[in-house]
N, C-alpha and C positions, 0 to 999 in steps of 0.2 A: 508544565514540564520544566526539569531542571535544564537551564543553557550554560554551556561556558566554552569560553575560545579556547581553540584549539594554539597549541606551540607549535614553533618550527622546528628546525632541527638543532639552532641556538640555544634552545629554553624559552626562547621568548613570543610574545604577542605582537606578530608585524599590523601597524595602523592598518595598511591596505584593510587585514581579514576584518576590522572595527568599522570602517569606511563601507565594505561590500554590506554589513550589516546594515548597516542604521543611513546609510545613501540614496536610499528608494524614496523619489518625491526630494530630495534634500541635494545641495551641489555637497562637492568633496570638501569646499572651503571651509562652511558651515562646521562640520562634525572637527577638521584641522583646527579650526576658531576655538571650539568647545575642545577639546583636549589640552589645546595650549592654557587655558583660562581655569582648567583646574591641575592646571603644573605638568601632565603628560607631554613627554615625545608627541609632538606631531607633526613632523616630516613625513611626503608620502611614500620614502623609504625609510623609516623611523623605527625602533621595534620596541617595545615595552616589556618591561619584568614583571612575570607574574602576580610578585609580592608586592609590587607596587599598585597595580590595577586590582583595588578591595572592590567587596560589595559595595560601601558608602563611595568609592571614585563612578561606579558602573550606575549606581543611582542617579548621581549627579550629573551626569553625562546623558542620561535620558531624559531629565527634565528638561535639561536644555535643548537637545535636540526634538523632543518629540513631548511638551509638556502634556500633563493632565488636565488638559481645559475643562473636560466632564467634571471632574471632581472638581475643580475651582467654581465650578456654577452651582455645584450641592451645598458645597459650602455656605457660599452667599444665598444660597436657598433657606440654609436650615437657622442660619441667625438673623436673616432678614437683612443683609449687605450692610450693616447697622456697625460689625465690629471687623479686627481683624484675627478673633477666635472663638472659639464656641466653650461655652459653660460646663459644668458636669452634668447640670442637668437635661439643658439642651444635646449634649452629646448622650445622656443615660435613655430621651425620648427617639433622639433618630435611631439607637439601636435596639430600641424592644418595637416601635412599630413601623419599621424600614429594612433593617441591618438583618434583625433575626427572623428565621423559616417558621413562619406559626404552628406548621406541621409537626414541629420537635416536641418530645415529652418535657414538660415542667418540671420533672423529677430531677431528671438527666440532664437539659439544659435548663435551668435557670434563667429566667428575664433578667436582664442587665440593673445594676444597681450601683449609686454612689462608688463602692468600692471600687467595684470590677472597672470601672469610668476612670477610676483615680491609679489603677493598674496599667490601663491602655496609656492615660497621657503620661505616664511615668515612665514608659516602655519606648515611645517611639514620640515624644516630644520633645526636637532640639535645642529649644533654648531653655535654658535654667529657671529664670525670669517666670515665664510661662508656668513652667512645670509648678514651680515651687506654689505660684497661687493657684494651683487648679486648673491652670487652664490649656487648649491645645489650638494651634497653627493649624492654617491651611495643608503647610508644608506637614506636620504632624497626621495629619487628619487621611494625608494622599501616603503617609508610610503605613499606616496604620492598614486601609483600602487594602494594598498593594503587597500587606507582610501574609505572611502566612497563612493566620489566623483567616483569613476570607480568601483560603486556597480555591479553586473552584474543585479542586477534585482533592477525596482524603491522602493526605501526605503520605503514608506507607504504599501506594501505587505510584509514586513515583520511581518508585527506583525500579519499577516493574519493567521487564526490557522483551517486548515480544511472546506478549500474550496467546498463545495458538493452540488454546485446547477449545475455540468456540467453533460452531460448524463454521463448514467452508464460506459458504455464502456473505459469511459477517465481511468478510476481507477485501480490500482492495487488492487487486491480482499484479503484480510487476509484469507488462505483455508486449508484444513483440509482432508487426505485422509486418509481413509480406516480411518475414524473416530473414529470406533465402538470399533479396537481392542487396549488393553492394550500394545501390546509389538510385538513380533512376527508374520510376516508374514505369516508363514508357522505351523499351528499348534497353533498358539496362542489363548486367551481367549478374547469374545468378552463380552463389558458392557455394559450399557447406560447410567452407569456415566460419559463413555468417552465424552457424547454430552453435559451434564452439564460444565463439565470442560472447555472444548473448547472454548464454548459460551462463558461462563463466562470471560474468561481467551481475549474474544474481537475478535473471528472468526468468520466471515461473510458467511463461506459459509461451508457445512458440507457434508461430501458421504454417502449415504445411502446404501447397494449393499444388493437389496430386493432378495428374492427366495422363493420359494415355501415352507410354513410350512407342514410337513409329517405328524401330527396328524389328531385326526377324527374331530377338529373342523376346518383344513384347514387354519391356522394363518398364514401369513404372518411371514419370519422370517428376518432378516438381518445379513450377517454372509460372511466368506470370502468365495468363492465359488471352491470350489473342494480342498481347502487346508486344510482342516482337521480341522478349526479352530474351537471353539464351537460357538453359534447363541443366538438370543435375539429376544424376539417379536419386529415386528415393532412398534403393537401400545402402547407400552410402550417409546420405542424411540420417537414417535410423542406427546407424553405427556411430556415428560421431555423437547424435545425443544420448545414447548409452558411456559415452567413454566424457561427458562432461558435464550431465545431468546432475551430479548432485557431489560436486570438488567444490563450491562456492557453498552450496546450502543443500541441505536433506530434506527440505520441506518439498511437496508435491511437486511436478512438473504434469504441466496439462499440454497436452498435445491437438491444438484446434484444424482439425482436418474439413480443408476446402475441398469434398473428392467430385473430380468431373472424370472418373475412370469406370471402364466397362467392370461388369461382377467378374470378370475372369482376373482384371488384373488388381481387382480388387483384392478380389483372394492370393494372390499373390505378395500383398501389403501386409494382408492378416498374416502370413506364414512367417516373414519379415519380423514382423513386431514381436511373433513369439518367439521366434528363433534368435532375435537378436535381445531381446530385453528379458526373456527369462523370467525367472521370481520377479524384479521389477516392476512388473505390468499388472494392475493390477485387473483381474480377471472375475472378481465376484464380488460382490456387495459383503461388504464384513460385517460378521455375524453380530458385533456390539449394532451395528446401522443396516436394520434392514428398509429394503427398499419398499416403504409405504406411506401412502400418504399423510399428513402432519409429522412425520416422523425427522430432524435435523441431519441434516448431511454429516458425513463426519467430522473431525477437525483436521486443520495441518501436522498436527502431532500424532494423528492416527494415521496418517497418510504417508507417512515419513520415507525419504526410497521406495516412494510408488510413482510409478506412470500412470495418465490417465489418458484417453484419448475419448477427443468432442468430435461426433460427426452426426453427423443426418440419420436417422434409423427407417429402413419400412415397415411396415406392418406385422405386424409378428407372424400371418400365418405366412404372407410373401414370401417373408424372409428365411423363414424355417424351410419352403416348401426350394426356396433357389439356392437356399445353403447345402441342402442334401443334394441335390444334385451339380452342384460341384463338387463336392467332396468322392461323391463317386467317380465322376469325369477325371480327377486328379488320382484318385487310387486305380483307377484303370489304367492309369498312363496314357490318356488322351490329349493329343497337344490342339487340338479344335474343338474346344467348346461348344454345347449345344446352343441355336441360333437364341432361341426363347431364355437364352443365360444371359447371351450378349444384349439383348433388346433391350430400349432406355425403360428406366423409370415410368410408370403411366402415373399423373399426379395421382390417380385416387390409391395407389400402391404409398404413398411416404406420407407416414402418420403426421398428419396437422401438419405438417411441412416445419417442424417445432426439432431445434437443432440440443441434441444429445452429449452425454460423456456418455460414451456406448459403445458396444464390439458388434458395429453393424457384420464384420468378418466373425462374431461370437470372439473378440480377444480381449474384449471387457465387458464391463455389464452396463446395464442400459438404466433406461427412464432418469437419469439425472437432467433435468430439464435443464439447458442454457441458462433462461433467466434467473436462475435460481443461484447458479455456480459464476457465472462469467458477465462482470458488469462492465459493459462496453463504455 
């Protein structure tokens, strides 16, 4: 991958952001020492001009701080510690049976030859001297490693910036646990600016950890469970991630739901998500990715302004069989659910105990297996 430092708001490269670099394992003095030694500002309030800090100053400064011992021992490997540079033909044999992939066509790549030898040290051999007879430097030998030419990956994907048309699962997820609370685990204050911020701030995936609201209108709460922490309505939470969900980025947002609440006020969550997220939410497997086995999830760029929501699923007939009777308790206008609605989970009722992106309320669709989608 291509690097380079970042400016301030002068134009220029402050030491510090050089120092934060290349400091790890190393004191501050050390990289101050090497900047001074090839003419650079090095005060640790110091700032550099871009046009001054080249490729060949950013080279120079690496060898020193962080030299190529690997390649110095190749070196003295491949002439036998005998000289202090290699031949063309010693350089012509390390690169057809070391340097180059055997696996490449002969046609298209070619084995290396006198020429191509006298190209290289002509290319990235500093001293004259050298070059002119043939020959190439250690120092030669570690530019050459290190240019281009033995990129590890082909040069027109570098400029490539957020690749996301492979299925989900390829991705590492940006996530967010125990979302809600401000600070403490134990005892802590729970917000729903926490879910603003987050989003905002470019988190793709958020914890919800739902529980049963104790008032007489039965709210859905979110809050840490048995640790004292304080609670937030849910549907306050589902309005704010609707109103910040995708200001930062339009790639997916996965919503990972912890639910320890009764089917009643489960349904109550379902209603929520549809009524507050709308189109959003995505609610069916899209017809490019249907849900079957070997089949690839779909990508971030297919997913784009969509919700998803990860929870627990039961059984399909369970669920079918306790979904329709809620939905009639509710179109009845019954505010006491039937008892066999409220009653917990029995394990043999929650398939493989194997956690979903799925609309256990029917407000997404199912069988996205965790493992698959969300690498913890």
């Amino acid at each position: 991958m291509k690097l380079a430092f970042l400016t301030n708001t002068n134009g220029k490269i402050p030491v510090r952001s050089i120092t934060r670099t290349f400091a790890s394992g190393k004191t501050e003095k050390v990289i101050f020492q090497a900047l001074k030694e090839l003419g650079l500002p090095s005060g640790k309030n110091d700032e550099i001009e871009p046009l001054a800090f080249t490729y060949e100053k950013f080279y120079e400064l690496t060898q020193k701080i962080c030299p190529r011992t690997d390649i110095e021992e190749l070196f003295r490997k491949i002439n036998g510690d005998k000289t202090d540079y290699l031949t063309v033909d010693q350089l012509v044999s390390f690169l057809n049976e070391h340097q180059r992939d055997p696996r490449l066509n002969e046609i298209l790549f070619p084995f290396y030859d006198s020429k191509r030898a006298m190209q290289i040290i002509e290319t990235y051999e500093p001293d004259e001297d050298l070059k002119n007879k043939g020959l190439i430097s250690s120092d030669g030998f570690c530019r050459y490693l290190m240019s281009d030419e033995n990129a590890p990956v082909f040069l027109d994907r570098l400029e490539l910036y957020q690749e996301m048309d492979h299925s989900l699962a390829h991705y590492f997820i940006s996530s967010s646990h125990n979302t809600y609370l401000t600070g403490r685990q134990f005892g802590g204050k729970s917000s729903v600016e926490m879910y603003r911020q987050v989003l905002l701030a470019g988190c793709r995936c958020v914890e919800l950890d739902c529980w049963d609201g104790k008032g007489e209108d039965q709210e859905p709460i979110i809050t840490h469970g048995k640790a004292m922490c304080t609670d937030i309505l849910f549907k306050d939470v589902i309005q704010a991630i609707k109103e910040t969900a995708f200001v930062t980025s339009e790639y997916p947002v996965i919503l990972s739901f912890e639910n320890h609440c009764s089917k009643y006020q489960q349904y109550k969550m379902s209603k929520y998500c549809e009524d507050y997220f709308g189109d959003l939410l995505l609610k069916q497997p899209l017809e490019t990715h249907p849900l079957e086995p070997g089949r690839p999830l779909p990508s971030p760029n297919d997913l784009k302004r969509k919700i998803l929501i990860k929870n627990k699923r039961l059984k399909p007939e369970v669920e079918k069989k306790q979904l329709e009777a809620l939905k009639s308790m509710m179109e009845a206008g019954e505010t006491a659910p039937p008892v066999n609605i409220l009653e917990d989970d029995n394990e043999e009722e929650i398939e493989s105990g194997e956690d979903f992106i799925s609309d256990t309320f029917q407000v997404l669709f199912a069988c996205w297996k965790r493992r698959e989608v969300y690498r913890e």
